[in-house]
N, C-alpha and C positions, 0 to 999 in steps of 0.2 A: 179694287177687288182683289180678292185670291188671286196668282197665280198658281197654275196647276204644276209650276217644276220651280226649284228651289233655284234661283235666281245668283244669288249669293252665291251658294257651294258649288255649281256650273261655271261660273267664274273662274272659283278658286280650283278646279281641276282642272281648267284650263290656262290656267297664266293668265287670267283676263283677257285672254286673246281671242278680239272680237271677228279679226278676221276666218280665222281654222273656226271656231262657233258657226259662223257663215255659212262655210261648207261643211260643215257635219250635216248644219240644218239642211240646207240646198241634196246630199246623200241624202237624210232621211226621208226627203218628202217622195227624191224619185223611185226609195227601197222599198217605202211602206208602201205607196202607193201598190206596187206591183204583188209586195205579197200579202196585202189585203185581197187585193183579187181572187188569188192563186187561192186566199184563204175561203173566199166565199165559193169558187169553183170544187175546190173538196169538198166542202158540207154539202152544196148542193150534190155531189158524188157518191158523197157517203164514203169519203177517203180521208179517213181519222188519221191516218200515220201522217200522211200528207199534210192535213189539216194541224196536227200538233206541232209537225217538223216547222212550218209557216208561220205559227206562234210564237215557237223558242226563238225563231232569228229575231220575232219581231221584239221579244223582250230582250233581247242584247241588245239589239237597236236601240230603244227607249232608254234603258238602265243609264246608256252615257247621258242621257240630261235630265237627270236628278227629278224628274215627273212620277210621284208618287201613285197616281191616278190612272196613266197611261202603264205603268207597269202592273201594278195589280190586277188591271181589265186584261193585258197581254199575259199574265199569270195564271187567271182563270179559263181564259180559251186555253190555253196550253192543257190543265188537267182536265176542262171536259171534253176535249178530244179526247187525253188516254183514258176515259172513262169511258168513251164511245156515247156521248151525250148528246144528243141532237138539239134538244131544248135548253140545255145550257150551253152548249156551242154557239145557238143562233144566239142567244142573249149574252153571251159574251162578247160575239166577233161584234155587234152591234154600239156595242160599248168599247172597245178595244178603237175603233172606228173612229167615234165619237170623241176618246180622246187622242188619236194620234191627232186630228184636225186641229184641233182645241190648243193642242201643244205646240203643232206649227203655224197656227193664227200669232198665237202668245208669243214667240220665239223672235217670228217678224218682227211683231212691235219694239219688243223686248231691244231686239237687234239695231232697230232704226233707232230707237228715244236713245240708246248707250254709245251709240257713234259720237264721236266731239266733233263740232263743226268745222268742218274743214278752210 
């Protein structure tokens, strides 16, 4: 099937280097994680700025691995926070959610099938 992030170009910005890939993946899972939270604790708030500020880190985060899917869901929480959007904030973070997961399910695999056996 599809992968959700370009495989290929993630590579090629990284030197093929599968170890630092590793640990970006292993930072991103413990970053998003927390400010997915932080993100649904603002909406449940009603703390937009908060809630936008939680999205933009989370789209720098994503941006490094070439995930098309996971940046544009982190795109659009981002503006319906500063639109003050409840209903597209909830349908974004939802989605934003759904593909950080997706990304670091993919990532793993990705990570294990590219190791040469040792």
């Amino acid at each position: 099937g599809e992968r959700c992030f370009d495989a290929a170009e993630l590579l090629a910005r990284n030197d093929g280097n599968l170890e630092f890939l590793g640990e970006m993946k292993d930072l991103l899972a413990e970053d998003s994680g927390r400010l997915l939270t932080e993100a649904g604790e603002a909406l449940d708030a009603g703390d937009f700025q908060r809630l936008a500020r939680s999205a933009h880190t989370l789209k720098g985060m994503v941006s490094n691995f070439c995930s098309e899917p996971a940046l544009t869901a982190a795109s659009e929480l981002e503006s319906a926070a500063r639109q003050h959007s409840v209903d597209r904030s909830t349908l974004a973070l939802a989605a934003t959610k759904r593909c950080v997961l997706q990304l670091l399910a993919e990532l793993n695999v990705f990570l294990k099938s590219s190791k040469a056996p040792s």
